[in-house]
N, C-alpha and C positions, 0 to 999 in steps of 0.2 A: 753643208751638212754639219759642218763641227758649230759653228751657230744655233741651226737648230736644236743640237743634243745642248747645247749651255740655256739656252732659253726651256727647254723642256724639262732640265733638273731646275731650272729656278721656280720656273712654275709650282713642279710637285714641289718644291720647299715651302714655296709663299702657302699652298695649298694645306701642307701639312701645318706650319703654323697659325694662318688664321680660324683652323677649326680644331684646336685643341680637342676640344671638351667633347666634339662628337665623334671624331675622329679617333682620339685615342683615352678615350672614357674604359675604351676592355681592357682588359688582363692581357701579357704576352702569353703565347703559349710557346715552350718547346716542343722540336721537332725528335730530340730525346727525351720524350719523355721520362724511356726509364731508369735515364741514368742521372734525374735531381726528382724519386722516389716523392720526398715528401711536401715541393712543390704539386707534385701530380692530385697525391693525396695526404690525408695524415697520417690515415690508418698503416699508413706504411712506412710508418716511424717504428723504429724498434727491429724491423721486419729484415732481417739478414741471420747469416750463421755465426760470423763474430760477437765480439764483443762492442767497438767500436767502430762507427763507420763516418767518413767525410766523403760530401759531395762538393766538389766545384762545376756550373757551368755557365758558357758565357755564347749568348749569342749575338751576331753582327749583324742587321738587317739591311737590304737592301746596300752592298757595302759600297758601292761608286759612289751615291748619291750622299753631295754634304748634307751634313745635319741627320743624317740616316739615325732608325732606331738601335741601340744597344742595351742590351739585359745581362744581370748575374745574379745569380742565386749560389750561397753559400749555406753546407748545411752541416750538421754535426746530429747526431744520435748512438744513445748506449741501450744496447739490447738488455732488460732487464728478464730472463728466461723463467722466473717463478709465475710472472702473470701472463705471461708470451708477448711482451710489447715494450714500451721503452719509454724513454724523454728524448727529447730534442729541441733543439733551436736552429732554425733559418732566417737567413737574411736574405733579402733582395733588393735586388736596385733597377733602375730602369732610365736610361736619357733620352729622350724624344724627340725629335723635331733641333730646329735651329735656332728654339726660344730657350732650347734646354727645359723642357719640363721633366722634371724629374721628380721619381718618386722613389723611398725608400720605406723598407718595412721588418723590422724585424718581430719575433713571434716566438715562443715557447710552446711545443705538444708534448701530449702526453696520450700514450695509447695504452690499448689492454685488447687481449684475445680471449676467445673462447672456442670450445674446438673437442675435438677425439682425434683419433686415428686415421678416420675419415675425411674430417673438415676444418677450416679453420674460420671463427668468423674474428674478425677485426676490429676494434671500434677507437677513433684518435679524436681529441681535440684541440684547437689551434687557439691562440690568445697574442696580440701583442698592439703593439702602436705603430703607426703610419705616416711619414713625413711628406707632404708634394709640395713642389715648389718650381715658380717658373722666373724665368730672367723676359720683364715686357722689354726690354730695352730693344730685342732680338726681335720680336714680331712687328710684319710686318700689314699697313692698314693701306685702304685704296688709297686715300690722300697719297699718300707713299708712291704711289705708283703713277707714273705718263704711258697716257693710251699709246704712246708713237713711240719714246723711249723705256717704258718699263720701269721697274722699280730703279728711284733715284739714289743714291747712296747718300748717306749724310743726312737725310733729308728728317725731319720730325712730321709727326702725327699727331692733328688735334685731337684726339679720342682721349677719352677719362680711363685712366687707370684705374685698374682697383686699389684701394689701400692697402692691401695684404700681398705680399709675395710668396707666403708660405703657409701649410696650415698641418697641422698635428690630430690626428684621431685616434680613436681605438677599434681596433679590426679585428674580429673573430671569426670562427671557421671549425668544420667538423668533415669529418668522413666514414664511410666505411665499408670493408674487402672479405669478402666470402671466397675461400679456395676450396674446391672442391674437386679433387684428384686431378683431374687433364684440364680445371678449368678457373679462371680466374675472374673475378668481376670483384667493380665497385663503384662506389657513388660517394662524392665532396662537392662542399658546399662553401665558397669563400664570400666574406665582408655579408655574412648574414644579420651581421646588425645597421647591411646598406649606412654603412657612414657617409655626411655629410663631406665634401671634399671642396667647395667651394670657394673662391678665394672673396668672392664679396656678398652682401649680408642675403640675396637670390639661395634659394639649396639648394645645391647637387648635390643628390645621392649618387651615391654610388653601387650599382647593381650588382644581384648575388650571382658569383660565377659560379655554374652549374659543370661537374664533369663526371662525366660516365666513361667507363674504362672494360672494356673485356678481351680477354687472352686464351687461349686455347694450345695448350704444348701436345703434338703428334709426334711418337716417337718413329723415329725413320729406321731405324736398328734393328724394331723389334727381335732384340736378345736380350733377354734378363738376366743372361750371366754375365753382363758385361757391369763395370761398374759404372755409376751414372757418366762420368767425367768424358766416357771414352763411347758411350752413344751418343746422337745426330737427332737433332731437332726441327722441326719446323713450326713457328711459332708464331701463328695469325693475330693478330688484333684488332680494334675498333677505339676509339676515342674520338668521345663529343662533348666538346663545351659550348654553353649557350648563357651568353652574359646579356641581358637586357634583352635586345633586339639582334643581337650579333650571336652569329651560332657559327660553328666549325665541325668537322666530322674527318679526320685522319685512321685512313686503315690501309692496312700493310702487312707485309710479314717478315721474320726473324729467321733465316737460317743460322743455326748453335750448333759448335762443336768444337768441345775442348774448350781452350782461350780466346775461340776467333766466331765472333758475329756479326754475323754482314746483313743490314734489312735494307726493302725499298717499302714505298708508301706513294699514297696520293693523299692531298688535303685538299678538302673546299672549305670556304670561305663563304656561302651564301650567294643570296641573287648579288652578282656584279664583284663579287670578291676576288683577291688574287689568290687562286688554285695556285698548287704545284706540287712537282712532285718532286720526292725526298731520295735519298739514299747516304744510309749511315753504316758507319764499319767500328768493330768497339774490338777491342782487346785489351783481355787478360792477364796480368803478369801473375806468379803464382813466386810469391816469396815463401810460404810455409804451407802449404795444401793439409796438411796433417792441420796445423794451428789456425786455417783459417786467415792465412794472412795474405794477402796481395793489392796489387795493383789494377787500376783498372781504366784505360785511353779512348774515348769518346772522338768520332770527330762525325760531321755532315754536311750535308748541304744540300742545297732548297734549290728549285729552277722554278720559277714564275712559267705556269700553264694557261695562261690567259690575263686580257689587261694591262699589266705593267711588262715593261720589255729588257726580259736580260740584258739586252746589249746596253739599256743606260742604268742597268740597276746593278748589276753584276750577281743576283740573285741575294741567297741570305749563307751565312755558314754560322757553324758552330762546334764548340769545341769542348770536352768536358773531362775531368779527372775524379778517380773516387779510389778511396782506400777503407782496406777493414783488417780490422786487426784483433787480435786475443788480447786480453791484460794477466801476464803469468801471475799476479798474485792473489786470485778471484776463484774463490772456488764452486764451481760451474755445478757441479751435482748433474743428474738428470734433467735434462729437456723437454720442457714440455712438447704437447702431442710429438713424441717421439715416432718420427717413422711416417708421418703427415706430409701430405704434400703444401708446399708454403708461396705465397708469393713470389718471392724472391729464384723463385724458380723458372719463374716466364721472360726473364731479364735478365 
């Protein structure tokens, strides 16, 4: 048995590294979405009640398995409240496989709202450069490999390398979030300028990732005199991204109250993808509640519903921190649509 389980991670290794490019050509998605905002979208830059807000998160994939994937995205944004939106900068990064393909991207948005009482509409855009880069030394080719013993260690491959082990683009992106009292929707659009990511003079593009997003807050309380802090949410969603030929569809819901929310989900993955289902628990520190200032503790975790087998994957987790803050020397005036219901309310 223990034979078996080491030949069966070698395999998905070998597997993962000789098909890079078809394999892992999508985007990762998080399983918290809404707790790295403006990976999800842009328009949700700017989109909190502070002043300033950071995101960190970081997911583990498949964590048994060597060479498994690992993601982070780091984000920064300053609510600018005279046009209801903001600036920001994110970073992410990505390692792949046991060739280490690795990609990195950083990006500047910039958003703006329009809106009443009633609504709020959203509009962000995304700008920045793209590094991918992979270590050949790592992959591994059939020569490589004896029918009766397997991949041989040490061993070299006649195959041509590419001359390039890294390549540099420019990557843009846009979105945009309509809230509309109990309901939330929006639609982003990344690498719409389909950048070329190739490492030899052949192109690959790179296909636009498509994401659609909707939320619904049900207040369970129904009592209005209560203040929002201290009613009971339940808080359904849908999210689909559709990058190339690769589509996904995660929907769930959010039980909120107070500092403490706890969701479960399902995701598919397509004909033949690995499903699975989610459950994440997030909490709240509340350092200043009057100022808008706290903490905020992310964690999940993924179970493989089909296909790949927990027991040698150990599924996926993730973990994530976010903070927002006032700046006491800013003088805040009046908020726009005052009294609107906002994004940042279904999360």
């Amino acid at each position: 048995m223990k034979k078996d389980l080491v030949l069966y991670r070698f395999w998905v290794i070998v597997f993962i590294s000789m098909f890079p490019g078809k394999l892992l050509a999508q985007d990762h998605m998080y399983s918290q979405f809404f707790n790295s905002p403006l990976y999800l979208n842009p328009a949700l830059n700017g989109q909190f009640e502070g002043d300033l807000r950071m995101n960190l998160i970081y997911r583990n994939q498949y964590t048994s398995v060597p060479g498994n994937l690992q993601y982070l995205t780091a984000s920064i944004d300053y609510n600018v409240p005279r046009f209801g939106g903001g600036i920001g900068l994110i970073f992410t990064r990505s390692s792949e496989g046991t060739a280490f393909l690795n990609k990195n991207n950083i990006a500047g948005i910039y958003s703006y709202s329009v809106g009443s009482q009633d609504y709020v509409l959203s509009f962000g855009l995304q700008a920045g450069v793209t590094n991918r880069s992979v270590d050949f030394s790592k992959l591994v080719f059939g020569d490589q490999i004896d029918p009766n013993l397997g991949y041989i260690p040490g061993s070299t491959s006649g195959a041509d390398r590419p001359d390039f082990n890294n390549r540099f683009f420019f990557d843009a992106g846009a979105g945009i979030n309509l809230t509309l009292k109990n309901f939330n929707i929006g639609l982003a659009g990344q690498h719409l300028n389909t950048p070329n990511q190739s490492f030899t003079g052949t192109p690959s593009k790179l296909p636009v990732r498509f994401t659609g997003h909707a939320s619904y807050r049900y207040n369970l309380t129904q009592d209005d005199n209560l203040d929002d802090e201290d009613k009971s949410y339940l808080i359904p969603s849908v999210i689909f991204y559709k990058q190339g030929t690769a589509q996904s569809v995660n929907a769930g819901l959010q039980y909120k109250r107070k500092s403490i929310n706890v969701g479960a989900w399902y995701r598919t993955a397509g004909a033949g993808g690995p499903n699975a289902f989610v459950v994440s628990l997030i909490f709240d520190l509340f350092i200043n509640r009057e100022g808008g200032e706290k903490l905020r503790f992310g964690v999940s975790h993924d179970v493989p519903a089909g296909g790949l087998n927990y027991g040698n994957t150990s599924g996926t987790s993730e973990g994530s921190i976010g903070y927002e803050t006032t700046l006491p020397s800013r003088e805040r005036g009046e908020q726009k649509f005052n009294g609107a219901s906002r994004c940042y309310n279904f999360y």
